[in-house]
Biopython code that builds the backbone (N, CA, C, O; Angstrom):
import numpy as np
from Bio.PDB.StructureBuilder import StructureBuilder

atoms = [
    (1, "UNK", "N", (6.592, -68.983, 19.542)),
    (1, "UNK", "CA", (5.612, -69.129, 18.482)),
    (1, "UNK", "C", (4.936, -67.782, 18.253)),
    (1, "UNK", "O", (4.573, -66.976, 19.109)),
    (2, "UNK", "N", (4.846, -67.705, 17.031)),
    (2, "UNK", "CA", (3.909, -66.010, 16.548)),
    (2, "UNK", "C", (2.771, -66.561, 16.526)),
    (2, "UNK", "O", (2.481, -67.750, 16.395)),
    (3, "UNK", "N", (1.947, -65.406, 16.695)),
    (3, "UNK", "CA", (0.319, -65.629, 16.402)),
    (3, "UNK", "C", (-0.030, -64.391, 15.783)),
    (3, "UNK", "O", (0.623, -63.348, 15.759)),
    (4, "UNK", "N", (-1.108, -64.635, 15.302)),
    (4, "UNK", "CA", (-1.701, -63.168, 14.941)),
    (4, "UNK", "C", (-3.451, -63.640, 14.347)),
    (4, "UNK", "O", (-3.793, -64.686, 13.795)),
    (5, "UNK", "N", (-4.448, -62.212, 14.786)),
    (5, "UNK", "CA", (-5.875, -62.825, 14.257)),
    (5, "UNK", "C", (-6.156, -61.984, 12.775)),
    (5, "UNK", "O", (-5.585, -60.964, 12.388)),
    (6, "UNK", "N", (-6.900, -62.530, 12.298)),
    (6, "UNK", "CA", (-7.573, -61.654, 11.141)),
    (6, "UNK", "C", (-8.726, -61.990, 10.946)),
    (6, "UNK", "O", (-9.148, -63.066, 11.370)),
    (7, "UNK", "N", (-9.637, -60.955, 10.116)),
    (7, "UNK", "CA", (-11.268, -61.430, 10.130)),
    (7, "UNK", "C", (-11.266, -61.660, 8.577)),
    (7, "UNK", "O", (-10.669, -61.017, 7.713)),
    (8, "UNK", "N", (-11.858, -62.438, 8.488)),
    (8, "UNK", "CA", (-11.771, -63.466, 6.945)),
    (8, "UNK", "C", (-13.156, -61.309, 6.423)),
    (8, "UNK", "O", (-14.085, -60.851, 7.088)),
    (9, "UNK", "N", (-12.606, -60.818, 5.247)),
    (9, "UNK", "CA", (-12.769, -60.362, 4.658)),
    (9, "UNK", "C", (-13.821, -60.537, 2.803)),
    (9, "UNK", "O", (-14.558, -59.713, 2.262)),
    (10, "UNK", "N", (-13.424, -61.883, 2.368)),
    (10, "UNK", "CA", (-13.805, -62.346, 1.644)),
    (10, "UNK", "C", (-15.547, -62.169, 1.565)),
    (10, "UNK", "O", (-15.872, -62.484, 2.710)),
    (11, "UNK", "N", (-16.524, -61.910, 0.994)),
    (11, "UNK", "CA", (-18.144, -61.905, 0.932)),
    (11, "UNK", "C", (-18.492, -62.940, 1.332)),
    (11, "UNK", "O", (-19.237, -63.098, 2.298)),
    (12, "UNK", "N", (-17.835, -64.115, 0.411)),
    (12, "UNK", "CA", (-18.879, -65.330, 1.278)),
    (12, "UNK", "C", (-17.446, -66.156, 1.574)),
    (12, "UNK", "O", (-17.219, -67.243, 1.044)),
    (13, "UNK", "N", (-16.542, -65.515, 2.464)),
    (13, "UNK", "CA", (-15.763, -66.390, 3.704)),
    (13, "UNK", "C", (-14.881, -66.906, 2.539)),
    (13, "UNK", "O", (-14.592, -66.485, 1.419)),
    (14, "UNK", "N", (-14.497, -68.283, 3.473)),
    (14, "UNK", "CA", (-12.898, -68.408, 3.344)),
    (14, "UNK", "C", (-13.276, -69.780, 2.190)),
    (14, "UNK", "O", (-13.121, -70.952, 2.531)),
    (15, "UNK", "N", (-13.790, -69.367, 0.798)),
    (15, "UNK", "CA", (-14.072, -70.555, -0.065)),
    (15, "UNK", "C", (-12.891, -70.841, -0.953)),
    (15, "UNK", "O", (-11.735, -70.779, -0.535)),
    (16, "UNK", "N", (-13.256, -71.200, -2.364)),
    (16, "UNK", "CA", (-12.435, -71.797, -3.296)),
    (16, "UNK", "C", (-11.074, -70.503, -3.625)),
    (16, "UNK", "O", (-9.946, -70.679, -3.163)),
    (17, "UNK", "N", (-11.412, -69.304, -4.436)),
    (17, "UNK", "CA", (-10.865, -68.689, -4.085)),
    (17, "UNK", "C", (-9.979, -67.893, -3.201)),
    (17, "UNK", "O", (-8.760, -67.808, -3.350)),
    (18, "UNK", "N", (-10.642, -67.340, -2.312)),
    (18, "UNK", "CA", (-9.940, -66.910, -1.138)),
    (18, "UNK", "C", (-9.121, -68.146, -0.840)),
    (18, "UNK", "O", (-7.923, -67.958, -1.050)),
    (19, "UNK", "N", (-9.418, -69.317, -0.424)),
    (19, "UNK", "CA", (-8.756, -70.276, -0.112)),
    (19, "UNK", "C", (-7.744, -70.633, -0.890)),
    (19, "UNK", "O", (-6.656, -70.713, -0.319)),
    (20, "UNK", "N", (-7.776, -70.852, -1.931)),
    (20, "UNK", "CA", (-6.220, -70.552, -3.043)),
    (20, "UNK", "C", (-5.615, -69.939, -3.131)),
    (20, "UNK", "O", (-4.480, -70.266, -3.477)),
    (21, "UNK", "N", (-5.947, -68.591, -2.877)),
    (21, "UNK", "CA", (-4.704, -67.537, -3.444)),
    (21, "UNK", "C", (-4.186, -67.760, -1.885)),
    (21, "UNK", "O", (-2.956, -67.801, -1.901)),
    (22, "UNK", "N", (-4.693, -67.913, -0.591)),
    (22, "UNK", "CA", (-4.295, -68.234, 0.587)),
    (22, "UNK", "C", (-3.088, -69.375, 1.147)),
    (22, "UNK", "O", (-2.093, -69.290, 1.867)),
    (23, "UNK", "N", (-3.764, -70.453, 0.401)),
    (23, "UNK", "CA", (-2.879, -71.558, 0.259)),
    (23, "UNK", "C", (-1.950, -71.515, -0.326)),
    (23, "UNK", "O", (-1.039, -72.277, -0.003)),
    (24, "UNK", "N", (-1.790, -70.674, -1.358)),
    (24, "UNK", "CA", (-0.367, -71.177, -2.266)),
    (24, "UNK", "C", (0.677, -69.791, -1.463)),
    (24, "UNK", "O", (1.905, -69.884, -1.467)),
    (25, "UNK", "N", (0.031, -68.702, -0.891)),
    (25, "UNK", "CA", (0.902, -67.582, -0.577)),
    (25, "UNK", "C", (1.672, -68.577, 0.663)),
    (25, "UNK", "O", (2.876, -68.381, 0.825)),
    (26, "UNK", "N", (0.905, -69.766, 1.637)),
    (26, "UNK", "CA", (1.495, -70.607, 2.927)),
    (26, "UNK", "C", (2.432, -71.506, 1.974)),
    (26, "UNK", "O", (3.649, -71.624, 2.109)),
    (27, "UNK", "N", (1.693, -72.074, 1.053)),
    (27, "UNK", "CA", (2.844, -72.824, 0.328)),
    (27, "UNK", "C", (4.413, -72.378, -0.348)),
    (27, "UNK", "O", (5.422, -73.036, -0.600)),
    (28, "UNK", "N", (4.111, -71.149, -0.473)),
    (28, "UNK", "CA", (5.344, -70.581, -0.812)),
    (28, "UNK", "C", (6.767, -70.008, 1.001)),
    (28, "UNK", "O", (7.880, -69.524, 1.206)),
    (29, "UNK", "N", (5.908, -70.403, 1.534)),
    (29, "UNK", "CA", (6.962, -70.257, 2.623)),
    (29, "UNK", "C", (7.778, -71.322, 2.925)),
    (29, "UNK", "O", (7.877, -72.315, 2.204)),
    (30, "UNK", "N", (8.530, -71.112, 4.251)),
    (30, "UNK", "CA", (9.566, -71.759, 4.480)),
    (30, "UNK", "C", (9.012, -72.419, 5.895)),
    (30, "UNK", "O", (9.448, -73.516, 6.245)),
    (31, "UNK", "N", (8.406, -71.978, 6.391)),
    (31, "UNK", "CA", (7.838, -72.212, 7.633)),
    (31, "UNK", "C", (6.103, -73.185, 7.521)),
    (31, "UNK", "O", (5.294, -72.826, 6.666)),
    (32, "UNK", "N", (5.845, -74.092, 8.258)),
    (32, "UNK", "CA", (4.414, -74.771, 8.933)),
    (32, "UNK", "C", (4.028, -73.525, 9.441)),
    (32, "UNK", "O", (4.538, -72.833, 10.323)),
    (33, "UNK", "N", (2.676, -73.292, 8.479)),
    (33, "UNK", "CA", (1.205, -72.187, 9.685)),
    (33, "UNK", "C", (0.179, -72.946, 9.696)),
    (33, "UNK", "O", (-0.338, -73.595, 8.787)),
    (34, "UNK", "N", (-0.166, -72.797, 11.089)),
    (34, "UNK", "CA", (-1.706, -73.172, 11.005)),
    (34, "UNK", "C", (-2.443, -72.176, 10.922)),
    (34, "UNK", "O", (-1.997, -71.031, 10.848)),
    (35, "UNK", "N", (-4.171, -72.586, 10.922)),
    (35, "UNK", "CA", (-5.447, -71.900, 10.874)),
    (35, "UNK", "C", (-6.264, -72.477, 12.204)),
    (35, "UNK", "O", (-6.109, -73.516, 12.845)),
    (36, "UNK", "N", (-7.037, -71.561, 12.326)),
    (36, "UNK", "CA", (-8.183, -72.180, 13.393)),
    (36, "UNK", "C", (-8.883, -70.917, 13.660)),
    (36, "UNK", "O", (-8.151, -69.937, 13.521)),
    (37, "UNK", "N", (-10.255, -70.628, 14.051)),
    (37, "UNK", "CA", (-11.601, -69.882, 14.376)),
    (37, "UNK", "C", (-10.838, -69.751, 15.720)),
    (37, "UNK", "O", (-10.378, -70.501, 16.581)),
    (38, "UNK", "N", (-10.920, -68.624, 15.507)),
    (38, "UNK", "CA", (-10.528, -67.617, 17.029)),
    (38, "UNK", "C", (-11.332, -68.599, 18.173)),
    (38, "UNK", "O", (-10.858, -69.012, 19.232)),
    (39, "UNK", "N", (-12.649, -68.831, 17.644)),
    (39, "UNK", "CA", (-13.389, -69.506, 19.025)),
    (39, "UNK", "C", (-13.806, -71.123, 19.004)),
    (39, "UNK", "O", (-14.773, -71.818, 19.319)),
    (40, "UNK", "N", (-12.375, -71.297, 18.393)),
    (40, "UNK", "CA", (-12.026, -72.727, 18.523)),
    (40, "UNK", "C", (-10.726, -73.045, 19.331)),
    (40, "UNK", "O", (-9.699, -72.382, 19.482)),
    (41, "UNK", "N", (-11.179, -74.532, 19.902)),
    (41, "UNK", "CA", (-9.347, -74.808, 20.498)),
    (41, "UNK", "C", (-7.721, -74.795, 19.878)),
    (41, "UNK", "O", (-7.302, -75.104, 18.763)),
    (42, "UNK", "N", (-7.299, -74.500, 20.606)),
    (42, "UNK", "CA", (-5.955, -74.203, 19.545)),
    (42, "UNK", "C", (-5.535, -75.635, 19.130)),
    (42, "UNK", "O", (-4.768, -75.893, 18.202)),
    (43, "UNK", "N", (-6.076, -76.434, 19.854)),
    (43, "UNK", "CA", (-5.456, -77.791, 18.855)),
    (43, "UNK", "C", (-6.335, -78.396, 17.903)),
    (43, "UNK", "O", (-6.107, -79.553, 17.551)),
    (44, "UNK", "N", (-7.391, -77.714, 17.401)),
    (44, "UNK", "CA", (-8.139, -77.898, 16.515)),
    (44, "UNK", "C", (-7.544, -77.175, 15.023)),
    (44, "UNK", "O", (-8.040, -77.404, 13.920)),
    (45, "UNK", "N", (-6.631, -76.462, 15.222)),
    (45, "UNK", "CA", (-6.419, -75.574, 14.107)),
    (45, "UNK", "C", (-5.534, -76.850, 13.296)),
    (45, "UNK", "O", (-5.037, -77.938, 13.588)),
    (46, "UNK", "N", (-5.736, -75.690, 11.724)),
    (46, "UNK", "CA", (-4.826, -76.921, 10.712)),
    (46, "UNK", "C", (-4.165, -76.259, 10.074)),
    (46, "UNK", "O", (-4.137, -75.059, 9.801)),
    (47, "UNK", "N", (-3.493, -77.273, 9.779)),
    (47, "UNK", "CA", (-2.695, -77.150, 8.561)),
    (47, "UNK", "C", (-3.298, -75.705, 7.130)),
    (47, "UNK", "O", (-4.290, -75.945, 6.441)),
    (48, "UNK", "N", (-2.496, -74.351, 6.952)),
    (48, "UNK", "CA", (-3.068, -73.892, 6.488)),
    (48, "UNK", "C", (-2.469, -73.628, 4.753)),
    (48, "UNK", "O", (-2.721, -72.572, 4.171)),
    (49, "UNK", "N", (-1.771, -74.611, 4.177)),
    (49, "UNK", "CA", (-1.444, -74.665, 3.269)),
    (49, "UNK", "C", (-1.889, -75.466, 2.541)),
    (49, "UNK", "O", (-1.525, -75.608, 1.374)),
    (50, "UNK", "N", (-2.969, -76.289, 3.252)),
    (50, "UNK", "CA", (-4.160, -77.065, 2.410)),
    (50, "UNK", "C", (-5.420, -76.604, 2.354)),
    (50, "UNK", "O", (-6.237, -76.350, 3.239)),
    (51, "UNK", "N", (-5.478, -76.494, 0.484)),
    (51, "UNK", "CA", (-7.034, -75.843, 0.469)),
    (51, "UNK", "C", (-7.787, -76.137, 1.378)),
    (51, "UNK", "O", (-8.294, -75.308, 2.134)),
    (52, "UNK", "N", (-8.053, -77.973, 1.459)),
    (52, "UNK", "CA", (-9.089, -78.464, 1.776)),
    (52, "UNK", "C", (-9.218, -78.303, 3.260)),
    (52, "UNK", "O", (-10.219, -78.394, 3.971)),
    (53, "UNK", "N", (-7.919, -78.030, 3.573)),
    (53, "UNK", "CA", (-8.424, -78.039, 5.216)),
    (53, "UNK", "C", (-8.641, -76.331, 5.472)),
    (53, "UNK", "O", (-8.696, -75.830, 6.595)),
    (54, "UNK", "N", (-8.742, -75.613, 4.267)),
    (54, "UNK", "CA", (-8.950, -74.140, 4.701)),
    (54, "UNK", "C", (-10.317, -73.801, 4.681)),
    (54, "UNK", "O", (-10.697, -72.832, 5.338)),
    (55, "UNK", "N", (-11.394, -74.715, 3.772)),
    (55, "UNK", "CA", (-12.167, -74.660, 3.181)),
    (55, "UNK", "C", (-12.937, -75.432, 4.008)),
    (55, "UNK", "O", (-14.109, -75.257, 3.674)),
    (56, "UNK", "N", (-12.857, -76.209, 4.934)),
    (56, "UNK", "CA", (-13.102, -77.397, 6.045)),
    (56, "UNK", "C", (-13.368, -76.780, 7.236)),
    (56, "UNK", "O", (-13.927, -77.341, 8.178)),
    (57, "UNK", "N", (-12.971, -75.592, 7.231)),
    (57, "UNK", "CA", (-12.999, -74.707, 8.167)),
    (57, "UNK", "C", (-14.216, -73.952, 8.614)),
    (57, "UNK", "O", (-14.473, -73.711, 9.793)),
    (58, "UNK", "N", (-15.029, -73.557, 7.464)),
    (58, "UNK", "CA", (-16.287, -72.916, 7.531)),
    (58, "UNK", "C", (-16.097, -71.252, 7.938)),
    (58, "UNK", "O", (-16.895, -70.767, 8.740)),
    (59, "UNK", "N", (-14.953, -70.361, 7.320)),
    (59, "UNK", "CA", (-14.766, -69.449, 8.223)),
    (59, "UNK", "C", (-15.526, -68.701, 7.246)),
    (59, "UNK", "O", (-15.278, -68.875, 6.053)),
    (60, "UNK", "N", (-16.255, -68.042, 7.544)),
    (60, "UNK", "CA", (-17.569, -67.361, 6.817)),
    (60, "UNK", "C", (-16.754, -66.003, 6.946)),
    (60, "UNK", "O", (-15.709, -65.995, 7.597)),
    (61, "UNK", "N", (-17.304, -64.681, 6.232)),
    (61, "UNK", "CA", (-17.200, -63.103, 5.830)),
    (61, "UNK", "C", (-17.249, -62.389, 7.759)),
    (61, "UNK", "O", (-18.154, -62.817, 8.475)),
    (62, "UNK", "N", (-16.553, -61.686, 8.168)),
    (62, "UNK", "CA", (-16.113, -61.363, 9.728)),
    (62, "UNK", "C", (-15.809, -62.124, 10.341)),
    (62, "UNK", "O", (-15.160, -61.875, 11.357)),
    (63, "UNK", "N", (-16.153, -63.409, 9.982)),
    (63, "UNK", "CA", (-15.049, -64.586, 11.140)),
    (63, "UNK", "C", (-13.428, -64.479, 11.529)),
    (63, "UNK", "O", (-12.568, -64.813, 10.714)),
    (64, "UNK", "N", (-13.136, -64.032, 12.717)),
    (64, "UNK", "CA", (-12.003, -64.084, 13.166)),
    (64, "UNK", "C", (-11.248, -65.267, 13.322)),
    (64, "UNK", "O", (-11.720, -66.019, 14.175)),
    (65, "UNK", "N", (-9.995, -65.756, 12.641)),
    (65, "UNK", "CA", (-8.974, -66.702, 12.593)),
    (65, "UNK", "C", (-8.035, -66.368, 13.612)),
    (65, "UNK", "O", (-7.971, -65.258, 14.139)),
    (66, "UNK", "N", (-7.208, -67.476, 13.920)),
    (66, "UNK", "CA", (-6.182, -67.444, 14.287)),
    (66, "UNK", "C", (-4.793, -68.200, 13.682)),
    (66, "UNK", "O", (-4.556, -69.404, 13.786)),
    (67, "UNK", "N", (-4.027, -67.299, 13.093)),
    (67, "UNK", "CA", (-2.324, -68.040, 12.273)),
    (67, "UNK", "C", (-1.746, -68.311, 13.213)),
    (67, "UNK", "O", (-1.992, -67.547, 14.146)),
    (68, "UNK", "N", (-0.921, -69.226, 13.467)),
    (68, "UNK", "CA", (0.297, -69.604, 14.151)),
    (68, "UNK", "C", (1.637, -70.057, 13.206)),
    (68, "UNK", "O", (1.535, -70.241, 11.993)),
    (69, "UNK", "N", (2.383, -70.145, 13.649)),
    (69, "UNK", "CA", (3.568, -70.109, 12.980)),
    (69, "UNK", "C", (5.575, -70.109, 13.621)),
    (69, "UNK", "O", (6.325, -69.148, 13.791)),
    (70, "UNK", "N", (5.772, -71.284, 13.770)),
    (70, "UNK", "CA", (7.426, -70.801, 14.287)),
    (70, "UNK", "C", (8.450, -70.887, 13.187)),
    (70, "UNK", "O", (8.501, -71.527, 12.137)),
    (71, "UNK", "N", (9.385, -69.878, 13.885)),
    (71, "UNK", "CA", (10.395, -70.236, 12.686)),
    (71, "UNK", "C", (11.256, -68.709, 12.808)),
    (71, "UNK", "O", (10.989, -67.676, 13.422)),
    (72, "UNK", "N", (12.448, -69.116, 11.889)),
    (72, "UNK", "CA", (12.948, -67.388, 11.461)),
    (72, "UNK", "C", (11.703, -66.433, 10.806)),
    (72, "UNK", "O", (10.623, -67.017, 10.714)),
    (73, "UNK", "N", (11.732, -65.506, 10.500)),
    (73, "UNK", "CA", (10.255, -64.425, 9.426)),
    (73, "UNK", "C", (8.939, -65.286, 9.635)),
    (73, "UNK", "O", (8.136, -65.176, 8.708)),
    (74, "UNK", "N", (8.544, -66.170, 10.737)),
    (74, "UNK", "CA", (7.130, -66.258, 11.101)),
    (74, "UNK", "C", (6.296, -64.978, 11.512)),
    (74, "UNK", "O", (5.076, -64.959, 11.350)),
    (75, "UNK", "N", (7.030, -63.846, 12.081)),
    (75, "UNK", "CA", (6.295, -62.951, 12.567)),
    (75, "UNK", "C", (5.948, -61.926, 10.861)),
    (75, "UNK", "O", (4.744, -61.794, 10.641)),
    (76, "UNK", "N", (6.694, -61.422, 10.023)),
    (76, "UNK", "CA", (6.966, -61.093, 9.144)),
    (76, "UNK", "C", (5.575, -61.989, 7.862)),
    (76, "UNK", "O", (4.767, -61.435, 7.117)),
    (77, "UNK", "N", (5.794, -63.281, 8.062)),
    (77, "UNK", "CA", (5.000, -63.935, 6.994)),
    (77, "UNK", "C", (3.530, -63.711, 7.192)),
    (77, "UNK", "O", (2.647, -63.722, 6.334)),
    (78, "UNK", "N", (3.378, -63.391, 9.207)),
    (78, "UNK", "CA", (1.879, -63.845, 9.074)),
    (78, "UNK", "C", (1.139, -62.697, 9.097)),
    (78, "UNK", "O", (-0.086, -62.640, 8.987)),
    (79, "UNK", "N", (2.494, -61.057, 9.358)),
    (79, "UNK", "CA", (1.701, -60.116, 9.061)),
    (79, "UNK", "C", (1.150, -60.252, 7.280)),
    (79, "UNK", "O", (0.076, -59.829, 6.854)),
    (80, "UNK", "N", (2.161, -60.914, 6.517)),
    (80, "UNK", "CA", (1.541, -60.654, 4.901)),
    (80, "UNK", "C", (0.178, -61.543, 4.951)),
    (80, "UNK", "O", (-0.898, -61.079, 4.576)),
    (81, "UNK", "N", (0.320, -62.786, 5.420)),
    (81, "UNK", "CA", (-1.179, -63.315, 5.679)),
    (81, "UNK", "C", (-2.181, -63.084, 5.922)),
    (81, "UNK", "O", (-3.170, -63.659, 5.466)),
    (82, "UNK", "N", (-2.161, -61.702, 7.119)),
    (82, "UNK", "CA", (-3.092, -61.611, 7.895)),
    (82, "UNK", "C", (-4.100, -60.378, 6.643)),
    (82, "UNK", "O", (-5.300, -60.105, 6.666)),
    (83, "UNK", "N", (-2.931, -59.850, 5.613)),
    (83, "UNK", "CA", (-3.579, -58.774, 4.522)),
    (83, "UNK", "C", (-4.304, -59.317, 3.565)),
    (83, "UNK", "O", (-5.212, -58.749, 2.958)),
    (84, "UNK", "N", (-3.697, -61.090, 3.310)),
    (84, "UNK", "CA", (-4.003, -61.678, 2.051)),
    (84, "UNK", "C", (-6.100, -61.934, 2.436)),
    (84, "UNK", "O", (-7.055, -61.780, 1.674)),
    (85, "UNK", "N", (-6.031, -62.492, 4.389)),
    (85, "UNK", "CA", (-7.127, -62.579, 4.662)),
    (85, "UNK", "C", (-8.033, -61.709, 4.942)),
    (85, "UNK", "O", (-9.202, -62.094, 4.944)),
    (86, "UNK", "N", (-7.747, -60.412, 5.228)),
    (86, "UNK", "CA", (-8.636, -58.916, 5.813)),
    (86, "UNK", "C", (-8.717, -58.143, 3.891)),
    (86, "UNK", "O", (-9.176, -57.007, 3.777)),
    (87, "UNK", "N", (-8.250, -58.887, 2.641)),
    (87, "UNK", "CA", (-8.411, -58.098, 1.600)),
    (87, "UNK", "C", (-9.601, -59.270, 0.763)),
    (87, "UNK", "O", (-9.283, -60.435, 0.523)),
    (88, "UNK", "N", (-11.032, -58.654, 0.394)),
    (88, "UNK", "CA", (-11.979, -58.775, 0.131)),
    (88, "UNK", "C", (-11.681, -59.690, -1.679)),
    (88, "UNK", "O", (-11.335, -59.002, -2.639)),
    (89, "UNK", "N", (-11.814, -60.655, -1.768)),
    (89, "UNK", "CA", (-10.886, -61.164, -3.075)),
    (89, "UNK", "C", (-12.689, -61.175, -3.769)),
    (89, "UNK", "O", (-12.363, -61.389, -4.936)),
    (90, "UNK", "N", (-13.465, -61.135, -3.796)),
    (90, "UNK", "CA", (-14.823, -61.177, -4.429)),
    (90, "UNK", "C", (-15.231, -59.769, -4.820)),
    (90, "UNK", "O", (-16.414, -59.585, -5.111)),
    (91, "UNK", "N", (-14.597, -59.017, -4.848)),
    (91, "UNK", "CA", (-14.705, -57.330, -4.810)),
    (91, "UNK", "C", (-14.683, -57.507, -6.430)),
    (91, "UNK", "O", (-13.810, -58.145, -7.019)),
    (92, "UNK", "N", (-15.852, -56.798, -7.106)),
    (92, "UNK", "CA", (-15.699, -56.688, -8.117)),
    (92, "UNK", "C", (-14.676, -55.414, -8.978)),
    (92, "UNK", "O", (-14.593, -55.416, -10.207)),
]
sb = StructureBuilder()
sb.init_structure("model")
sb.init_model(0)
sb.init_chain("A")
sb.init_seg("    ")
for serial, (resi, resn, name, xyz) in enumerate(atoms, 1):
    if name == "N":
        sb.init_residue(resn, " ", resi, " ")
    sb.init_atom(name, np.array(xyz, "f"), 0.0, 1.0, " ", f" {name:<3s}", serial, name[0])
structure = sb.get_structure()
């Protein structure tokens, strides 16, 4: 299994936005990723191709995540993830 962390980048965290353009980049894969707060249990993490459970999350602006992911290009997908989440989408 790959892992990798990133710090939610976004101003005010991991909301409607951030959370969409997030979700549909997981939805476009081939592979199940989860999500979960670095300083949460790993079996708490979810499903991260649902808004609602991205958004359920509460991961506020420096909150560190954790992706998981198996598969062929899991390691590959969650480095593009980890940019979609460390790039500030509220930036005017």
């Amino acid at each position: 299994m790959s892992e990798r962390t990133a710090t939610i980048a976004s101003r005010v965290g991991l909301h409607a936005r951030p959370a969409s353009i997030f979700a549909a980049a997981v939805g476009a894969l081939s592979i199940e990723v989860t999500i979960g707060l670095a300083s949460a249990p790993a079996e708490d993490a979810m499903d991260a191709s649902s808004i609602l459970s991205l958004m359920s999350l509460g991961a506020a602006n420096g909150d560190v995540v954790v992706l998981r992911a198996e598969g062929d290009g899991a390691d590959e997908a969650l480095e593009a993830l980890v940019l979609i989440l460390e790039t500030d989408h509220d930036a005017a």
